[in-house]
C-alpha positions in Angstrom: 3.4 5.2 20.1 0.5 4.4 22.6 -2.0 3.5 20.3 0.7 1.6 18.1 1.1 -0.5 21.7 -1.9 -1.1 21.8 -2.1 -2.4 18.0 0.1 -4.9 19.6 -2.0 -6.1 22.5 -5.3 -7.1 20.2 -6.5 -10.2 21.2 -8.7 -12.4 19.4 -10.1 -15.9 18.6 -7.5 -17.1 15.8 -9.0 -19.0 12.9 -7.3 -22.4 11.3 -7.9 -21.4 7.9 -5.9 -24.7 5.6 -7.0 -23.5 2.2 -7.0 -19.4 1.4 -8.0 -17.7 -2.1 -6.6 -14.3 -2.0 -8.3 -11.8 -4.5 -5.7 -9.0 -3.8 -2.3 -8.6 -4.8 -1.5 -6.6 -1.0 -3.4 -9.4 0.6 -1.1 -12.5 -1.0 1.9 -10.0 -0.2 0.4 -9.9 3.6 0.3 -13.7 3.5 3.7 -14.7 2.2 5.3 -11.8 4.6 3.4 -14.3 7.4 5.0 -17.5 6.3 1.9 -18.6 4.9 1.9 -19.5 1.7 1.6 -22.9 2.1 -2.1 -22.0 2.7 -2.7 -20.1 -0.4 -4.3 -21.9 -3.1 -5.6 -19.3 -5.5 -5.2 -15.5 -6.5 -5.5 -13.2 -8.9 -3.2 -13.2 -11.8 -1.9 -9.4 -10.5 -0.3 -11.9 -7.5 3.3 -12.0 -9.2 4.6 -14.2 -6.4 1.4 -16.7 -6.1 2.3 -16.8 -10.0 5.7 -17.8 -10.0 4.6 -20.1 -7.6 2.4 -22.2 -9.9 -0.6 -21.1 -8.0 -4.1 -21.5 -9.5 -5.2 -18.0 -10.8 -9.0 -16.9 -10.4 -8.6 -14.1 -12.3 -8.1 -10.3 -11.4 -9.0 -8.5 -8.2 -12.4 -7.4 -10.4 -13.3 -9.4 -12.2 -13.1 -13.3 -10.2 -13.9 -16.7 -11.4 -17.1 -17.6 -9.1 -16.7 -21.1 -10.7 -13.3 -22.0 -10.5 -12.7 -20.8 -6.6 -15.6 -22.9 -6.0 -14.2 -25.6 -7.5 -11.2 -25.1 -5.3 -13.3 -25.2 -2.2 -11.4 -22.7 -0.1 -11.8 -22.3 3.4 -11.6 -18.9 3.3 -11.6 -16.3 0.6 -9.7 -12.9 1.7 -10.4 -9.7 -0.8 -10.5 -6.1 -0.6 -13.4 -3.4 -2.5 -12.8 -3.4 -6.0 -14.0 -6.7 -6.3 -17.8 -6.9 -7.8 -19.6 -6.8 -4.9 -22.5 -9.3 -7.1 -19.6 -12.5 -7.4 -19.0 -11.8 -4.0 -22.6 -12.4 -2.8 -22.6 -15.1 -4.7 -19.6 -17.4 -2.9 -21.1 -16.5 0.6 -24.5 -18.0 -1.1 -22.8 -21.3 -2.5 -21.6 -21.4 1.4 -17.9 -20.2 1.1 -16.7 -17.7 4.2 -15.7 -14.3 2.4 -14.1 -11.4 4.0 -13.8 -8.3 2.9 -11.0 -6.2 4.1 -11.2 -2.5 3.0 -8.7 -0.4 1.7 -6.4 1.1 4.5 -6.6 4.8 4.9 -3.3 5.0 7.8 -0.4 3.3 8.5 -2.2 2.0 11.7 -5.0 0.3 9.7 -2.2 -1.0 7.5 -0.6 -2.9 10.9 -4.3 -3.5 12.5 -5.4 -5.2 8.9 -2.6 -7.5 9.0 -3.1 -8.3 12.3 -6.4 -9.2 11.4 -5.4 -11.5 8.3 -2.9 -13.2 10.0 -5.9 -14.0 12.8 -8.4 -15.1 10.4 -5.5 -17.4 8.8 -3.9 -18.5 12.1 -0.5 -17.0 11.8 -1.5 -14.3 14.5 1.7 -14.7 16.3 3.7 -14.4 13.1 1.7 -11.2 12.3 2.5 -9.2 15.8 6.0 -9.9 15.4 5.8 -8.8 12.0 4.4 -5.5 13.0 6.4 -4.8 16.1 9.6 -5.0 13.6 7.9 -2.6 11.3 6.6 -0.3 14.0 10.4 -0.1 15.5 11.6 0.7 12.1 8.8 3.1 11.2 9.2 5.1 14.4 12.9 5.3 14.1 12.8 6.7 10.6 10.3 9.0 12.2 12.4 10.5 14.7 15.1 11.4 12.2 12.9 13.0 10.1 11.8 15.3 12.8 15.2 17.0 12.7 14.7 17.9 9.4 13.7 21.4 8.2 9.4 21.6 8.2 7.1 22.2 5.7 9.2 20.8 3.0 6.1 20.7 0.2 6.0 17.1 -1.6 4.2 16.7 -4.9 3.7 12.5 -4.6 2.6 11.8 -7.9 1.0 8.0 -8.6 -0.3 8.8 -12.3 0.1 10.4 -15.4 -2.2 11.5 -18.4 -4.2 12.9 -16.3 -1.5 13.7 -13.8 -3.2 12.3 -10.5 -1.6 13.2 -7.0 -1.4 11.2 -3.4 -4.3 12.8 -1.2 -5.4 13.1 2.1 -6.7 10.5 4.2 -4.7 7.6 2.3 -1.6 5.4 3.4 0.8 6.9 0.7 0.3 10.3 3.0 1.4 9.1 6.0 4.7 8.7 3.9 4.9 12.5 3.9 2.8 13.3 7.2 4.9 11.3 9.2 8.1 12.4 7.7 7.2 15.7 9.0 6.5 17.2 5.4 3.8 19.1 3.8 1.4 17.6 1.1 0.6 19.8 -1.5 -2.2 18.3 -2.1 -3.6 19.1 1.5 -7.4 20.2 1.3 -8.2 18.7 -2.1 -10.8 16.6 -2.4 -10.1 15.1 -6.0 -6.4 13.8 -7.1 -6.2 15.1 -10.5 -3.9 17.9 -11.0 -3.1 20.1 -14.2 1.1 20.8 -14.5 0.3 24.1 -14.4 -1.4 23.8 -11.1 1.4 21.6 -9.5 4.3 24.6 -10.7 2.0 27.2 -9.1 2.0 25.3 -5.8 5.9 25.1 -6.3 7.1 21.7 -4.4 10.4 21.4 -3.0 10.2 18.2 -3.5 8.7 16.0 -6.2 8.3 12.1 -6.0 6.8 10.0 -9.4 5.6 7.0 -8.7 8.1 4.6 -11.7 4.0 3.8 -13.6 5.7 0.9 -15.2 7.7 3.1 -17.2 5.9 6.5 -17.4 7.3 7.8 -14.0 10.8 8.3 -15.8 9.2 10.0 -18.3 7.7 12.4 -15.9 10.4 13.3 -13.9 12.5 14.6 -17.0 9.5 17.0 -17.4 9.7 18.0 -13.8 13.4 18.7 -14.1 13.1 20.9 -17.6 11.5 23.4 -15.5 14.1 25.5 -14.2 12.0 27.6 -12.0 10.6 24.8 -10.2 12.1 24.8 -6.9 12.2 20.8 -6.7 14.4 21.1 -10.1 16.8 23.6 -8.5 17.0 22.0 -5.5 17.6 18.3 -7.5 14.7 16.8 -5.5 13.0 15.3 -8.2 12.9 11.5 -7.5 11.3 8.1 -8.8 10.1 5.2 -6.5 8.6 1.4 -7.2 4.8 1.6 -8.1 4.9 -1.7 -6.0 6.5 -0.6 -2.7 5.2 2.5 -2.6 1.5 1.7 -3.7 0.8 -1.5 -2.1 -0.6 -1.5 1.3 1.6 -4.0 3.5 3.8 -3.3 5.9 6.7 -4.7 4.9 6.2 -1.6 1.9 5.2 0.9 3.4 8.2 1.0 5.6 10.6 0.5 2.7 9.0 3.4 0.8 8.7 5.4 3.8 12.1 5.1 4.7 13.2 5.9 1.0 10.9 9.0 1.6 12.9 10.2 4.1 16.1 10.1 2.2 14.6 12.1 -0.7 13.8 14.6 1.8 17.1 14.9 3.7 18.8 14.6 0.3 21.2 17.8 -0.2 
């Protein structure tokens, strides 16, 4: 709660940013959660609200349209790695500012990252409110959970064919860290997993990630198995691939909250 404080109390030159190209769905999330939309005048065509909005697209979060946000003569252009690192050289040459923000690893870096946008766009007031809401709610859930039983092991599963599994130093395991649960996939280093692997570890609980489609799939294989303890214990549960994988904060404490019911779920 300290350091979450002192999230709160970063100060910092705010920017006056009129005209904004985001190249990250999370990002134009971040933005609109800030009130500023108004600002944004491009994004990728992933950006399902910029979209319905009539905003110009630019393209995808890869693969951008150097041209055409040129064209549009942004004041600033907000983005995040999996953009080519080459079309991004190229707007800082043609004089265009660029930041890149990078994927965030915590909670925390989720809150200090939109602090940092809504600096850079000069809703920095809007964005400390923002978190302090989140931070309440977060910390609350967090509490409860800590009355739950511990070590509850949590298969988090974000991908099928291969079947690929929430690891380690990323957000989506603070959902299950700070729900005071155990990853199974604690102390792997790559996040594919073979079905047989996952029933040796034996879960108590299993979350699938809905894939557009694939995670209901999934979790009527999960439940077939009648040894599984996650099947006898009927903890076998879907959540939206865009709460749960998108990194704002406005998501991750929805999906961390409807972690916590799946856990205390009897």
């Amino acid at each position: 709660m300290v350091f979450f404080l002192f999230l709160l109390s970063i100060v910092g030159f705010a920017q006056n940013a009129e005209k904004i190209i985001s190249l990250a769905p999370s990002i134009t999330e971040n933005i609109y959660l800030l009130g500023a939309q108004d600002k944004l005048i491009g994004s990728t065509s992933y950006c399902t609200q910029a979209v319905a909005d009539g905003k110009e697209t630019v393209g995808t979060s890869i693969d951008v349209n150097v041209e055409k946000i040129f064209a549009l003569q942004p004041d600033l252009v907000l983005t995040m790695e999996l953009t080519k690192m080459q079309d991004l050289e190229t707007l800082k040459k043609l004089g265009l500012k660029v930041v890149v923000i990078p994927t965030p690893k915590t909670f925390v870096e989720i809150c200090e990252q939109t602090i940092q946008i809504g600096k850079l766009i000069g809703n920095e007031a809007s964005a400390k409110k923002l978190i302090g809401q989140i931070i309440k709610k977060v910390e609350e859930i967090k509490y409860k959970s800590a009355q739950l039983p511990g070590n509850q092991k949590v298969f988090f599963q974000i991908g099928a064919s291969p079947i690929f599994t929430v690891l380690q130093n990323t957000f989506m395991d603070d959902f299950i860290l700070l729900n005071n649960a155990e990853n199974i996939a604690n102390g792997m280093t790559r996040g594919t997993m073979t079905r047989e692997s996952v029933l040796v570890k034996n879960p108590d609980v299993i979350i699938v990630a809905t894939m557009g489609g694939f995670g209901l799939e999934e979790q009527k294989i999960w439940r077939s198995y009648s040894g599984l303890a996650a099947a006898k214990n009927n903890k076998i549960f879907l959540i939206e691939s865009e709460i749960a994988c998108s990194p704002t904060p406005d998501n991750f404490a929805k999906a961390f909250v409807s972690v916590y019911q799946f856990l205390s779920h009897k």
